[in-house]
C-alpha positions in Angstrom: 0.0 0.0 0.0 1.8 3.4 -0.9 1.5 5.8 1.9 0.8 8.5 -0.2 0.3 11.7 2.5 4.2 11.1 2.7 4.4 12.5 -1.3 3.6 16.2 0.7 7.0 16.2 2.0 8.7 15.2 -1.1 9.2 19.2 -1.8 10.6 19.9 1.5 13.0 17.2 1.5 14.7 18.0 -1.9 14.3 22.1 -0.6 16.6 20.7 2.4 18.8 18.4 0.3 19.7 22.1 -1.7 20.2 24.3 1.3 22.6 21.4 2.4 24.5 21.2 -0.7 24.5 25.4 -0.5 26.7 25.1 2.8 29.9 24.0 1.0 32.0 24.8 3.8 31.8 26.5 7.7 34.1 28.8 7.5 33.0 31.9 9.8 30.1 32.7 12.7 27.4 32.9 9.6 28.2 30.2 7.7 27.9 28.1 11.3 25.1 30.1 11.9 23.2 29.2 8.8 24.4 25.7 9.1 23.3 25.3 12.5 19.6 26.2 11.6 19.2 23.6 8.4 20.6 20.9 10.7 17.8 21.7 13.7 15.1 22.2 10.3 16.3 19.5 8.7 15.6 17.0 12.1 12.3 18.6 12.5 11.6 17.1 8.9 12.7 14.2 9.8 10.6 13.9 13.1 7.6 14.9 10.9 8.0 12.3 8.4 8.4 9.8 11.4 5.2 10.9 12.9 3.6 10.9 9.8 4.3 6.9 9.4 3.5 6.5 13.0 -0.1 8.0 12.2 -0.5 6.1 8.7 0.8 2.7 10.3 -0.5 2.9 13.8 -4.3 1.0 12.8 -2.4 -2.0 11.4 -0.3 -2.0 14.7 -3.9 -2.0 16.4 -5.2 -4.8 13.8 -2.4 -6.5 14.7 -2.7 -6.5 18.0 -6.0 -7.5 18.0 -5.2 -10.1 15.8 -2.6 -11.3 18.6 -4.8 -11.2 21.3 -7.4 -12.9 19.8 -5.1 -16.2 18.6 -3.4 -16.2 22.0 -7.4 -16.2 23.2 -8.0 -19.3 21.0 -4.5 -21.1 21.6 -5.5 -20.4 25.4 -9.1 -22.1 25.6 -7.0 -24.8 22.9 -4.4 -25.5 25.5 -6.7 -25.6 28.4 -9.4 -27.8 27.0 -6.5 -30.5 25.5 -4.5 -30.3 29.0 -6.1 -33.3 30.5 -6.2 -35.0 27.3 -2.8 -34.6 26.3 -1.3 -35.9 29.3 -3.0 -39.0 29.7 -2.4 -39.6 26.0 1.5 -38.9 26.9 1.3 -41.4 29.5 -1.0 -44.0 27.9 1.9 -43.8 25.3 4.7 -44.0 27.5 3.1 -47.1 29.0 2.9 -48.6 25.9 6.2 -48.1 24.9 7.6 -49.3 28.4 5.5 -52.2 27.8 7.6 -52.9 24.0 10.8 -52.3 25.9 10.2 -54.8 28.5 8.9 -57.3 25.8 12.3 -56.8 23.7 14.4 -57.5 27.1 12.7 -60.7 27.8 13.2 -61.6 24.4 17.2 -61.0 24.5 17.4 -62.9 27.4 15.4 -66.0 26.2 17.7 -65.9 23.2 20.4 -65.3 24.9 19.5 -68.2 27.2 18.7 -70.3 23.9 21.8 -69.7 22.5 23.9 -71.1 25.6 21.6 -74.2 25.7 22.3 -74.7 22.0 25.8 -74.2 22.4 25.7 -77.6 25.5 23.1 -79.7 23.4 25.4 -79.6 20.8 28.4 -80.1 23.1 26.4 -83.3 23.9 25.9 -84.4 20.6 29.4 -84.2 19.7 30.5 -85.7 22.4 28.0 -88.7 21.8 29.2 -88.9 18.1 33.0 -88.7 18.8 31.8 -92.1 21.2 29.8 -93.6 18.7 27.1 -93.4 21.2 24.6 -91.0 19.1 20.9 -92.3 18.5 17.8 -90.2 17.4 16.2 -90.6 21.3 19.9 -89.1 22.7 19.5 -86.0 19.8 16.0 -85.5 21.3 16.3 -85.6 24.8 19.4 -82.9 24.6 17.1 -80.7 23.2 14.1 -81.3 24.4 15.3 -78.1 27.4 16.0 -75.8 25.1 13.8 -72.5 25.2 11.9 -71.5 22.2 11.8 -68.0 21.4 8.3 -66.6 20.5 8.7 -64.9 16.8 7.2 -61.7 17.6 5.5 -59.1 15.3 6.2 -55.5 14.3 4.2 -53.3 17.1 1.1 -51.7 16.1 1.2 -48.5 15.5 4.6 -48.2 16.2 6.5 -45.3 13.7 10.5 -44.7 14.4 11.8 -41.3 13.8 15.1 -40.2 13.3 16.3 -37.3 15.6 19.4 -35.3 16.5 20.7 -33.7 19.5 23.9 -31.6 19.0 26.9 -32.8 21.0 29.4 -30.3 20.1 28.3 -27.2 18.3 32.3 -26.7 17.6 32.2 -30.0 15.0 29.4 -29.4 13.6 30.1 -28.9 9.6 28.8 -24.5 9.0 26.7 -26.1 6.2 24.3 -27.1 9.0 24.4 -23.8 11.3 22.2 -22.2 9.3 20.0 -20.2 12.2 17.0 -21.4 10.4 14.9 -24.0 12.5 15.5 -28.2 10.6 18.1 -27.5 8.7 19.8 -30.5 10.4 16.2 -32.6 11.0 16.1 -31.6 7.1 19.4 -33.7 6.5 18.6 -36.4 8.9 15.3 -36.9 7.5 16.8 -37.4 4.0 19.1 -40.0 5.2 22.1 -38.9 6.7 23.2 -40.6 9.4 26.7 -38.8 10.2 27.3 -35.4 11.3 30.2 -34.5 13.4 29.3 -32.9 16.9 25.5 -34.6 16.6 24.0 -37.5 17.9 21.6 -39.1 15.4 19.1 -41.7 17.1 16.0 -43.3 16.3 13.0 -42.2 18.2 9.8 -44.3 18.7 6.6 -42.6 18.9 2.9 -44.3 18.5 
């Protein structure tokens, strides 16, 4: 929008750029005199011209603080009517996610434990052949103990998200200190797995 009451001191401008360029040097009490008065002239203009944008801008400043007062309003009433919500969701989610952790540690110990009754059976076996003492009911009964590990299934709902937390600002490459906000989730999302001074991890969210 051109803020066209400011074209009225277009004249009075260029009148003070040509008394400027009229003082080409101070050289006695008049000269300063005369130089003295278009500087205090010449900063009353410049006051006007100032008070004349405050004027022609201060109804947006009012729209937009309006407009300010009435999101914060709506993000308010937002927050306060999701509060409850949003907290039990956090921790119906955390729950469920403790729950997967503590399924994935029982699983590494039954595997672990299957792999060290693997490792005797077949100690047994050997041991049997090497006598020429191994039979089919011998094979079985060695392991018969050992622990079958449930196959388990990709979690529902389960999505992993690659994050980054910086470790060292000082390594980090200047292609990725760019002030703007994701430059390095940017990265990370595309792939990159790498980044000196960041730690890049995998994040599981429902």
């Amino acid at each position: 929008m051109s803020l066209l009451p400011l074209s009225e001191h277009v004249e009075i401008i260029e009148r003070g750029k040509k008394a400027i360029s009229d003082i080409p040097a101070i050289f006695d009490q008049d000269s300063y005199a005369k130089a003295v008065e278009v500087v205090q002239r010449g900063k009353k203009l410049i006051k006007l011209v100032g008070d004349t944008v405050n004027e022609l801008t201060r109804p947006f400043k009012d729209a937009k603080k309006s407009l300010d007062e009435a999101q914060n309003e709506i993000k308010k009433e937002a927050d306060t009517m999701l509060g409850d919500f949003v907290r039990a969701l956090g921790d119906l989610e955390s729950n469920c996610l403790l729950y997967l952790n503590e399924q994935r540690r029982i699983e590494a110990e039954l595997k672990e434990q299957q792999a060290k009754q693997l490792a005797e059976a077949n100690a047994k076996i050997a041991e049997a052949a090497e006598k020429n003492e191994l039979t089919q009911e011998i094979i079985e009964e060695v392991m018969a103990p050992i622990v079958v590990v449930p196959v388990t299934e990709k979690p529902k709902g389960m999505r992993k998200i690659w994050k980054y937390e910086v470790l060292n600002a000082d390594l980090v490459p200047r292609e990725y200190c760019d002030p703007t906000p994701g430059k390095i989730q940017k990265a990370v999302q595309e792939g990159l797995r790498d980044i000196p001074g960041v730690r890049i991890y995998e994040h599981e969210s429902l």
